[in-house]
N, C-alpha and C positions, 0 to 999 in steps of 0.2 A: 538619493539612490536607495534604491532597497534590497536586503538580503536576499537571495532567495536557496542560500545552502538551507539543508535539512538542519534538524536540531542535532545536538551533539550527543543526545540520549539516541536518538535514533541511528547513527552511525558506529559500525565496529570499530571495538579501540584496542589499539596494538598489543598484539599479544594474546587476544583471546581467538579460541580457535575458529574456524570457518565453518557456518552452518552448512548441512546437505543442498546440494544442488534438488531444485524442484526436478520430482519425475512427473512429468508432463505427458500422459498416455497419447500415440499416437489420435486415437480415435476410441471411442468405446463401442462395442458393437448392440445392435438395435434389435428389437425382438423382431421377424417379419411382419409386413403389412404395416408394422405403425410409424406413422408420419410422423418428422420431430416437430415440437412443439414446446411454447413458452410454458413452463411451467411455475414460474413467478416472477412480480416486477415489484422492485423495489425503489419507493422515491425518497427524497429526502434531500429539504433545502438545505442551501450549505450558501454559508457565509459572502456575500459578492465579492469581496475582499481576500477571498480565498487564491492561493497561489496552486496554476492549474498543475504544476509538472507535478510536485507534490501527492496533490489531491489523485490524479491519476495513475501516480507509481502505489498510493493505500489501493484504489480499486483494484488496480493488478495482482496485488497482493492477496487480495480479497477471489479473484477470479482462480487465484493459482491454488488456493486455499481449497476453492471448491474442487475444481480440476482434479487432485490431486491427493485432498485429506491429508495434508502435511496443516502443523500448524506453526512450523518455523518458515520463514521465509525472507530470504534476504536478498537485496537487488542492486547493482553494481553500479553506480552512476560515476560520474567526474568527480563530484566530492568526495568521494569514498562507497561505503557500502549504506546501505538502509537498511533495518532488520526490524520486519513486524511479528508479530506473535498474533498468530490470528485464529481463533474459535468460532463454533456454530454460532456463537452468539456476540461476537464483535460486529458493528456497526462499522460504514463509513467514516462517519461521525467521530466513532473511536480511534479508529485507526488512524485516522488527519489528524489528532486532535493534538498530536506531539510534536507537529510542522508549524512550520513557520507561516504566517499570514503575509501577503503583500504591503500591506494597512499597518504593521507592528514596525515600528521605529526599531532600529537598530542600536547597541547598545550605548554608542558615542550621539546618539542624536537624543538621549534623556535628555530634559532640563530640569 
């Protein structure tokens, strides 16, 4: 069976205080006449072995980063909280890279 709690670096530990809730702008307003539009795409393979809730709660992170310009960001789940710290120049890649994999043995299954 495999883990799939966050790591324990990634989770708030009691006693330290609660980062800002993301402000999340309704909408942001558009110059007229102009259509929106992708203004970049970004790829980058990521591990098959990768555990998706994980992987998906960095890009959230990542989304809420841009949304936002906060570079604290922390996300509530059933384990606890997750807290990414996230810059113009944090990667996906970076941001997962302190989760857990599916593929990683848990600590009692070393031999």
């Amino acid at each position: 069976m495999t883990d799939h709690r966050p790591a324990p670096e990634a989770r708030q530990t009691p006693g330290t205080p609660p980062w800002p809730p993301a402000l999340v702008p309704a909408d942001r307003p558009r110059r007229p006449g102009t259509a929106p539009r992708c203004s970049a795409v970004e790829s980058a393979d990521l591990d098959s072995r990768s555990v998706r809730e994980p992987v998906l709660a960095a890009a959230f992170a990542a989304v809420l980063h841009r949304c936002t310009g906060q570079e604290r960001i922390a996300l509530a789940t059933a384990d606890g909280e997750l807290r990414f710290q996230v810059t113009g120049e944090s990667t996906l890649r970076d941001l997962a890279a302190h989760l857990p994999t599916s593929g990683e043995p848990r600590a009692e299954e070393h031999t």
